[in-house]
N, C-alpha and C positions, 0 to 999 in steps of 0.2 A: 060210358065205361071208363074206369081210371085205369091206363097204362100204365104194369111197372115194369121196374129197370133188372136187371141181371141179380140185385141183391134185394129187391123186395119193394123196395123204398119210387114211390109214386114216379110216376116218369114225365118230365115236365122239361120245355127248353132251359128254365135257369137249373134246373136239379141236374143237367149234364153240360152246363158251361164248362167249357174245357181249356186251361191254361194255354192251349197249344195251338197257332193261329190254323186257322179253316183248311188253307193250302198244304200245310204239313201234315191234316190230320187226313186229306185226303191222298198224296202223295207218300207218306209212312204210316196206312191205316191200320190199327188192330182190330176192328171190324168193317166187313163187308157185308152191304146187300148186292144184290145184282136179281134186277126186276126186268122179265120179258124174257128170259132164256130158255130155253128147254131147253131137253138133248137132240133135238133135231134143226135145233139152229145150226145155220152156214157157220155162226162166230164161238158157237160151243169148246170147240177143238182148241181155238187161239186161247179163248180163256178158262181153259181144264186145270193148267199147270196154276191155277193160284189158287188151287189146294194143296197146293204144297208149300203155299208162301210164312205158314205159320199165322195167320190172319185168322179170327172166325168169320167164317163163308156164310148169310143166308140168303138163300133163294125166293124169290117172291113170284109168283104166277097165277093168274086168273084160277085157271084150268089144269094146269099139269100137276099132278101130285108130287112128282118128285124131278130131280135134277142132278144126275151125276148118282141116282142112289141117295142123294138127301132129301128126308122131305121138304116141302115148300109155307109157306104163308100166303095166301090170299092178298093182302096187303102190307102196303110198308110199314101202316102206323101199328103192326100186330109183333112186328119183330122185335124181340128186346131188346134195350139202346144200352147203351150210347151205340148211333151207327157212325163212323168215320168218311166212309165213302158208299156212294150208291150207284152203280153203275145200271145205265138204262140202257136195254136193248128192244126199245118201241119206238114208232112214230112219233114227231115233234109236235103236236098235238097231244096223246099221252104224258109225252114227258115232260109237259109244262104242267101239266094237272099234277104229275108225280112231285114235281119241283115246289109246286105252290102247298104238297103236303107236308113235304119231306122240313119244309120253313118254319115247320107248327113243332118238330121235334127234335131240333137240337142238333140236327145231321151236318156234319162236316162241309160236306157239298157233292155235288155230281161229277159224273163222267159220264157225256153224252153223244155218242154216236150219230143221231138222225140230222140229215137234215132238213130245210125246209124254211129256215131261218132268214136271215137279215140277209143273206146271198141271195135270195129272189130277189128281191127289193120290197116295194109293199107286202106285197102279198104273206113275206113274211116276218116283217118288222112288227105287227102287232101280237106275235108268240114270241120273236124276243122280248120286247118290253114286259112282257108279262112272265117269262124267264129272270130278267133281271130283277125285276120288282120284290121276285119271289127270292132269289138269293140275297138282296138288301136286306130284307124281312128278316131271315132266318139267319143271317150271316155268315153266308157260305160262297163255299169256293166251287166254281164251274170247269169243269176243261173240256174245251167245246163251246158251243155245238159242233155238229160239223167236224166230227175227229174223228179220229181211230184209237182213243184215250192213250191208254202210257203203260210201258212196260219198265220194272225195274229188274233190271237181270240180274243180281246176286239175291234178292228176294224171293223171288219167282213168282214177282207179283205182275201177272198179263191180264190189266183190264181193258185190250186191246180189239179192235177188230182189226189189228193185224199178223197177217201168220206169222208162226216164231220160228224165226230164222238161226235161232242157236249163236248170236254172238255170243263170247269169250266175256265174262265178266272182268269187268273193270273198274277205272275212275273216268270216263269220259260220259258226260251228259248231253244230250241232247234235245234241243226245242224246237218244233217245225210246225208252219203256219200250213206246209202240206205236209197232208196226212200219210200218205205212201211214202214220202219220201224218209221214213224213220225205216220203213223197213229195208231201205235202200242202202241206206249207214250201216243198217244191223248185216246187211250182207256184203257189204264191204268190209266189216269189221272181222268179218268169220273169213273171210279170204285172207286178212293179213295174220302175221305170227307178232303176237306179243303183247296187242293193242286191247284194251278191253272195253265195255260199255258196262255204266253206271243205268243210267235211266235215257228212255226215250220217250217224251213226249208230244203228242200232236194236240199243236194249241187250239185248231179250229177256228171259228168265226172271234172268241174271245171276248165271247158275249158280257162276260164279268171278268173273267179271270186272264190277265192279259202278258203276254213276253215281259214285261218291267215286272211283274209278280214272280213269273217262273226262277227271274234270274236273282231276284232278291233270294227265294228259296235256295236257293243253289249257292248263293256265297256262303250259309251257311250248312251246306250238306256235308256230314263228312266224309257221304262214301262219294263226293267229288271230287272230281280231282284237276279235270279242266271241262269246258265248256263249248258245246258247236250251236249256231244260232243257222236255222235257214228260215229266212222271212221275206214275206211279201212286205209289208209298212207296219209302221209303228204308230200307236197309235198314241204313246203316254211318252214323248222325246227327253222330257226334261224325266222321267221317273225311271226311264230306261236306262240313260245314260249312268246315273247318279246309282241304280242297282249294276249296273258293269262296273264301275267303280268299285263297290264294296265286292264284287269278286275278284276283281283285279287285285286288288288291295290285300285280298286273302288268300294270292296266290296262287287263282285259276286261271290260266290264260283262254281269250276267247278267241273262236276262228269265226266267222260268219260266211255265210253264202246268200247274197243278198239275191231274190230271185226279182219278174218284172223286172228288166233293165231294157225293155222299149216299151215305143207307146201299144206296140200290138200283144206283148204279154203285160202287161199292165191293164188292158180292157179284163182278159183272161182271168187275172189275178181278180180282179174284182167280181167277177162271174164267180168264181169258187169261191172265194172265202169269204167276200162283204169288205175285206179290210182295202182300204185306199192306199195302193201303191206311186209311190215317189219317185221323186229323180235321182237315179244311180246319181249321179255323180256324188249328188250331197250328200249322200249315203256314204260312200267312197271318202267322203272328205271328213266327215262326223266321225266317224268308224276311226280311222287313223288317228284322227286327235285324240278320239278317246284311250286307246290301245288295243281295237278291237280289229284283230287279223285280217284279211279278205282272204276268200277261197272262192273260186270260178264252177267248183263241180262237187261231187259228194266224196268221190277219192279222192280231192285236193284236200279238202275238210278234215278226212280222217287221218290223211298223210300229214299233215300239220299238226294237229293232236296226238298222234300217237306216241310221239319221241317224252313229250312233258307227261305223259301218261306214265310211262314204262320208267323214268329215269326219276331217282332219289330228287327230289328237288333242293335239296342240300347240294348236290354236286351239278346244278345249273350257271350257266355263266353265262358271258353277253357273244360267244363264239366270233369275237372277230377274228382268232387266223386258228382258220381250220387244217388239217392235216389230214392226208389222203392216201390208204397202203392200199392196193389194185395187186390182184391176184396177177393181172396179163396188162399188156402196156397199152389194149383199146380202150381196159374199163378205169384205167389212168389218165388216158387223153381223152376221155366219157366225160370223166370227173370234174374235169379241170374246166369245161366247154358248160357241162351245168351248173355247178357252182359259181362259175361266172354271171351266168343268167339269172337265176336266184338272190344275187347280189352276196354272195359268201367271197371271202377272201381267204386263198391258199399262198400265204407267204413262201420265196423261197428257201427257207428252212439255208442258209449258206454255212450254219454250224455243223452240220451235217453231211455237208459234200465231200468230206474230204474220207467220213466216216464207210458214207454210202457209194463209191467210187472204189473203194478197197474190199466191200464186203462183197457189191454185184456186180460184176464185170460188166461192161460196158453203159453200165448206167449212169447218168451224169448229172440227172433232174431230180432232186431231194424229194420235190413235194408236186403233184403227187409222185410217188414213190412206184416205179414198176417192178415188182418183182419176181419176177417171171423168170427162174431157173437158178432161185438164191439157193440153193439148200436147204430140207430143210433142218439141218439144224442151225440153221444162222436166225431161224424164226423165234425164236424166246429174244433173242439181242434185239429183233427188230421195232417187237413188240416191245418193249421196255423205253428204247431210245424214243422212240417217238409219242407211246401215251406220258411218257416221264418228262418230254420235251419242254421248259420253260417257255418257249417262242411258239405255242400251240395249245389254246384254249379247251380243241376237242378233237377228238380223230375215228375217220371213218375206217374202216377194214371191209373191200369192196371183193367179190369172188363170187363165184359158180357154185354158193352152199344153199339149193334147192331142195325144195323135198326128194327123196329121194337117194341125195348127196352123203349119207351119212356115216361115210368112213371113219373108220379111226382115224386118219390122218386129221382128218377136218375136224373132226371134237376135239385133238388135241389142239389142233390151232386154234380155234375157239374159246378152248380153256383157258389156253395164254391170254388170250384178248381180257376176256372177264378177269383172271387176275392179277393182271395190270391195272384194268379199272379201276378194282378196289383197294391196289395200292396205293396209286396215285389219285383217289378221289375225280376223276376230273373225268366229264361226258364222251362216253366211247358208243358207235354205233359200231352194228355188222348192216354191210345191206349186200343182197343178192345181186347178180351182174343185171337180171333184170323178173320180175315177182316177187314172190313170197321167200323170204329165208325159210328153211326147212325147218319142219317143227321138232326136231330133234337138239335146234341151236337151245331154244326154250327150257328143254333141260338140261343142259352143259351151263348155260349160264346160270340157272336159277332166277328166282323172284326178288333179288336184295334190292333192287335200282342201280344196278351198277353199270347193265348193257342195255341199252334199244335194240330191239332189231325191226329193219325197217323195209320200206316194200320198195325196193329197186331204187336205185341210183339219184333220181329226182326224188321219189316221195322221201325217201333217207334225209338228200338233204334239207329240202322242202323243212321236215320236221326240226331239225335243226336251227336253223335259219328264223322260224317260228319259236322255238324258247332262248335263241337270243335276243330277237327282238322284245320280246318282254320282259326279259331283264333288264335291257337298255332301258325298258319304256318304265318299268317299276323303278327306274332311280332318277328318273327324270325329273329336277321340281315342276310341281303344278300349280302354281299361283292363281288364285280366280280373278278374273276382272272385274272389277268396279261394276255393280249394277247402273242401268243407265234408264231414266225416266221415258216415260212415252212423251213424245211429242206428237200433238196432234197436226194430222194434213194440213195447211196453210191453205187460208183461204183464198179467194180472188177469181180472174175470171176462168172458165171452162176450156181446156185444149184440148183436144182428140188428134187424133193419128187419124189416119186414113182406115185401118179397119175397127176405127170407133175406142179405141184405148185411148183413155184421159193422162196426160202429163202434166206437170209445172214447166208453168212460162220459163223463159229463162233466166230472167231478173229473179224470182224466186228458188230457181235451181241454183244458180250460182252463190245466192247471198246462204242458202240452206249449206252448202260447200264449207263456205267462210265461216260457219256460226260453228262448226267441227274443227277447227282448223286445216281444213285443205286449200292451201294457196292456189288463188285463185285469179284470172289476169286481168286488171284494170278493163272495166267497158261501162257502156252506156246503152240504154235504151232509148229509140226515136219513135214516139208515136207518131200516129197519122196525122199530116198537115203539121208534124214539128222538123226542125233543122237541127242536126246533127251538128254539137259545138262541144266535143270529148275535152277533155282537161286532161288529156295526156297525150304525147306526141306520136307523131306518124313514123312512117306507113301506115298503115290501116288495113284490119279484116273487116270486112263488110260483111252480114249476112243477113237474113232472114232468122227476126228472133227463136219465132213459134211453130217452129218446123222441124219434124223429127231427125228426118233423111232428106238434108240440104242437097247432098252433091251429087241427089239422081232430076234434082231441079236445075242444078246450077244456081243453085240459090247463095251460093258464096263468091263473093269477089277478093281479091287478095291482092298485096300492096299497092294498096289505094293514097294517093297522098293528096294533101289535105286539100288542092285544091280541086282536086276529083271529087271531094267526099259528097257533094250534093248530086252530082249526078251519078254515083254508085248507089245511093241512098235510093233516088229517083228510080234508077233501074230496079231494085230489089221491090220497090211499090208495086210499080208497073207487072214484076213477074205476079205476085199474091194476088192481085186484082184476077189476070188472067185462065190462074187457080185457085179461085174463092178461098187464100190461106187471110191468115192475121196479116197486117201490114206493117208491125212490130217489126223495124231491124236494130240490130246490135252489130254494134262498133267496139270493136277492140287493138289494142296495138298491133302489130306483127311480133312476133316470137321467133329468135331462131333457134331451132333445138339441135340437139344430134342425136336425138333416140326420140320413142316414143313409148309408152306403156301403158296397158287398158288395165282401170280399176275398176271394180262394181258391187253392186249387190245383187244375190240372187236371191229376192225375198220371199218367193212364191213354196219354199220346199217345205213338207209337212214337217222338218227336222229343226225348223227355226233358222233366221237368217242366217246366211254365210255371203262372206267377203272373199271377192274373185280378182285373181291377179294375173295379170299376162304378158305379154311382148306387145304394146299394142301398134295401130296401123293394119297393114297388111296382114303382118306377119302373122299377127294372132289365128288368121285364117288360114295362114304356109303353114306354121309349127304347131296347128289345132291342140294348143297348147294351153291350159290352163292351171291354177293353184287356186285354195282356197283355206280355209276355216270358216268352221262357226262364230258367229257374233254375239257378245263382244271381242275382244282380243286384247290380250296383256303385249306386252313389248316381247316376252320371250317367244308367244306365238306368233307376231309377226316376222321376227327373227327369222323361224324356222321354216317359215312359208318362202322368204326371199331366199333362204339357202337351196330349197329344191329346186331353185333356175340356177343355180351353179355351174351348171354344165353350160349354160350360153353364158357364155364367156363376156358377148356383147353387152348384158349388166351389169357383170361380176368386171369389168375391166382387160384389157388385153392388147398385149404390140405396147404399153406404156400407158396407153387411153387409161382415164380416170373411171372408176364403178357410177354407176350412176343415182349416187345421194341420198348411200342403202339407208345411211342411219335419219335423214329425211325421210325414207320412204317407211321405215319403221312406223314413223310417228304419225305418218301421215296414213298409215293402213290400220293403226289402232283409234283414228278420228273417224274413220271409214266405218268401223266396227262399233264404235259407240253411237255412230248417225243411225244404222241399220237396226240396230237394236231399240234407240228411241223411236224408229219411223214404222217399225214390224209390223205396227194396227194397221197400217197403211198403202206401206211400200211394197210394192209388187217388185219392180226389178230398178235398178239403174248403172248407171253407162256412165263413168267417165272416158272418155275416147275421141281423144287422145289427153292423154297426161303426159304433157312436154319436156325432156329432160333437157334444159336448159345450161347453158355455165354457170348460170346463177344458183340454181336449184329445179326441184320439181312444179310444175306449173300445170295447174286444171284450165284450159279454155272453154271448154263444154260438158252439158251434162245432161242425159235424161230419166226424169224422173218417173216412170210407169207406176200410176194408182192402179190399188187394185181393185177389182171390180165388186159390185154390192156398198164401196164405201159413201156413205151420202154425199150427194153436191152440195156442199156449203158454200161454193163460188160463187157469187151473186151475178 
């Protein structure tokens, strides 16, 4: 039987190749199938309202004649094409047989609900491959397995199996590796005033179609406007990264909510979804570099996103001094206590003291501003001086305007707020002393982007806080670093740890150091039955070369001089024998330092190497203190890494003491970052520890280097 199209004409995959990539055609579809539905499906109700999407709907069913009052098709291949999206609601077993159809006609791609997939593990890894196989074929786009598909709320497109929660259309998008957790946003979204949702989708297993797609979609969405990511792991780091870029670039800021951040939801993560969850931290350190937000919860998420949502992105700025008008002198000294903690800065406004000391009696504190028992008619001046303020980026207007609230009194205050806004162009928030501003503020200000309103106190400034940071970060230059060649594992003999992890010797570790530029401190290696004859003067460290964790053996002797140095030698033999270690010791100068600092790599994270910097010695374990970036590193990035230790002063210099040899350590953490990058086939982790902060300069005495496991023994 020849299949035709809508207009006559034979219906064949290349007769509906369509200009418009798979993912968009399923995401802005102008036709829909939806195969398995009746009306006595559990999921019928969630997906009703996308009969009202303006989409053409058909129904596909074995058995049922109709659906909704439509009739049905028996099969997909009977529907007339072009179909854009096919939503299944069967078993993961049908819906690979549906998939392997739907590949023969030109179909956009699916939305699939079941599971059964690559989240068992075997058992269902051979219906994904044969999912996937089938969308390569046919060139399409999957959302799923394993989802709750995607709701576009100004469409009223729910091809979702989850209930609809009536969020407030908007521009805010969403992407979730869990599937409930969209409707969790949607009902956060519906609790706050002002904030709205674009799309929500649940990625599922991401059997084909994966987070670096969604977000490339999305830079170019125009009904986006910003962007929330909640994800277990990622699976495409360099394609993700590089599509947050082109939204960033366009203007979207991203929040994420990285979920699995131990190792016991990390098992979890893997159980649900199949995707391989990471180490927060790296996540944490990627994310930042990139300009991609953190958010700890799903209200942090939407409180972050709402303000860039709601406000003209014309009148966004980098809010360093924010401005604070408090209805009562708690939600003043609220203010001033979380915007602290938030990292926002409320200057004291001193232009204004003499202004606001004459209008409020007994007031004396500009910013935030208590005004509690001003008049009101001093309320139009107050409102003027401080949105008009030269010395105030943006200003909040904090008060008791709850649902409920909505006197005349308070819409006229309101009104002033909004039109100041939009005289002065510049970012004005209302936020409630603590919930929802009342939804009556929504219409006193109207829809221009001239006012946020935001959800109590924190989330208020929370969202603030979040579109300055991304205008800071959109004008940031971003230089790429020099790509850096692989270096292969260096050969030689085999070293193990004690729970079987292979290292490089240390004559290899250190010369690997020096071959990057990390100064490195004169030494020698003594093999077995040789005599220790350094070419460089004493005192003397003595150690044991080939040993991970020297000083739980005592395997270090320290100011050894020269005529010690055979029986230091002797002794460190003598220890190895007695612990079947290597009989390899190293001889090195003495050093005297006045600091110490732990460099490293942390090679093993799914996000590609990053480069770890700290206090080292002790401390690193007192101030469980770390920094990092992805590797490689330009100068400006490691710049910016040593400035977040600013606050230990004991780097940065203090009492007169000298900084500790930042623009050394620059050069020396971008050598760090080109090592890491050429050893990644390789390198699992490594330890500088200690890097000696000398009068001379920085100085590496030690180092270990952790292969990673699976890589072949080429050590002979």
């Amino acid at each position: 039987m020849t299949l035709l199209a809508d207009d006559g004409s034979p219906r064949t995959q290349e007769s509906h190749a369509n200009p418009r990539s798979a993912l968009d055609r399923v995401l802005n579809p102008s036709t829909i199938a939806i195969v398995g539905l009746s009306d006595k499906s559990p999921v019928a109700p969630f997906i009703r309202p996308t009969l009202d999407s303006g989409a053409r709907v058909h129904f596909v069913h074995p058995t049922a004649a109709t659906v909704f009052g439509a009739a049905t098709y028996p099969s997909i291949s009977e529907v007339p094409g072009p179909i854009d999206a096919v939503l299944s609601v069967m078993s993961a077993e049908r819906t690979v047989a549906l998939a392997e159809e739907c590949a023969t006609l030109g179909c956009g791609g699916l939305i699939i609900y079941a599971a059964g997939f690559s989240e068992l593990g075997a058992d269902g890894e051979g219906l994904q491959r044969r999912l996937t196989a089938a969308a390569q074929r046919g060139g399409m786009a999957v959302v799923g397995p394993n989802s709750l598909g995607y709701i576009s709320v100004p469409r009223s497109l729910n091809l979702t199996a989850s209930a609809n929660y009536h969020p407030p259309a908007g521009g805010v998008s969403i992407v979730s590796h869990s599937g409930a957790m969209i409707g969790g946003v949607a009902i956060t979204a519906a609790r706050r005033t002002g904030v709205g949702i674009s799309r929500l989708i649940s990625a599922g297993n991401e059997a084909v179609t994966d987070i670096a797609d969604y977000l490339d979609f999305l830079a170019e969405d125009p009904e986006t406007t910003a962007v929330g990511l909640i994800i277990e792991g990622i699976r495409r780091p360099e394609s993700f990264f590089l599509a947050a870029r082109r939204c960033l670039d366009a203007g979207k800021p991203i929040v994420a909510v990285k979920l699995a951040r131990n190792s016991r939801t990390q098992q979890m993560a893997a159980s649900h979804t199949g995707a391989l969850a990471g180490n927060s931290w790296a996540y944490d350190v990627a994310f930042r570099h990139a300009g991609i937000q953190l958010a700890h919860d799903l209200e942090e998420l939407v409180d972050r996103l709402s303000v860039v949502d709601q406000l003209d992105p014309a009148k966004w700025n980098s809010v360093e001094r924010l401005g604070v008008v408090a209805g009562t002198g708690g939600f003043a000294s609220l203010a001033y206590d979380i915007a602290e903690a938030e990292g926002l800065t409320l200057p004291p406004l001193d232009a204004l003291a003499d202004w606001v000391a004459s209008t409020i009696p007994g007031i004396t504190v500009p910013n935030p501003l208590d005004t509690t028992g001003f008049g009101a008619s001093f309320w139009t001046d107050i409102v003027d001086r401080y949105v008009g303020s030269p010395d105030l980026d943006a200003v909040v207007f904090v008060n008791m305007w709850g649902e409920g609230d909505d006197s005349p009194v308070y819409r006229r205050l309101i009104d002033d707020v909004a039109a100041a806004a939009r005289r002065f162009g510049k970012p004005v928030a209302i936020a409630a002393g603590a919930g929802p501003v009342g939804s009556y503020a929504q219409e006193v200000i109207g829809t221009d982007g001239s006012v946020a309103l935001g959800h109590g106190l924190r989330g208020t400034l929370r969202g603030l806080r979040t579109m300055g940071a991304f205008v800071r970060d959109r004008a940031r230059p971003r230089p790429q670093a020099e790509p850096v060649a692989a270096l292969p594992c260096p050969a030689g003999p085999v070293t193990r740890t004690s729970d079987g992890r292979r290292f490089l010797p240390f004559a290899q570790a250190m010369d690997l150091l020096a071959q990057f530029g990390i100064p490195t401190a004169p030494h020698c290696v003594v093999g077995a039955d040789e005599r220790a004859t350094p070419d460089f003067d004493g005192p003397y460290a003595v150690k044991l070369a080939d040993v991970p964790h020297r000083t739980e053996l005592g395997a270090v002797a320290l100011n050894v001089a020269r005529a010690d140095l055979d029986r230091a030698v002797a002794d460190m033999r003598a220890l190895a024998t007695r612990h079947g270690l290597s009989e390899a010791v190293a001889v090195q100068p003495m050093a005297s330092a006045r600091g110490e600092l732990l460099v490293g790599v942390e090679g093993g994270s799914e996000l590609g190497p990053m480069v770890v910097l700290g206090i080292g010695g002790i401390l690193v374990e007192v101030l469980e203190r770390v920094g990092g970036r992805p590797a490689p590193l330009t100068g400006a990035d490691a710049e910016a890494l040593i400035e977040e230790f600013r606050e230990l002063r004991i780097m940065h210099g203090y009492r007169g003491s000298e900084p500790w040899h930042l623009a050394q350590l620059t050069e020396l953490l971008v050598g760090l970052g080109r090592l890491a990058a050429a050893c990644h086939d390789w390198l699992e982790s490594l330890d500088v520890n200690p890097l000696l902060v000398t009068a001379d300069g920085l100085l590496a005495v030690d180092a270990l280097f952790i292969v990673r496991d699976g890589i072949d023994d080429v050590r002979g």
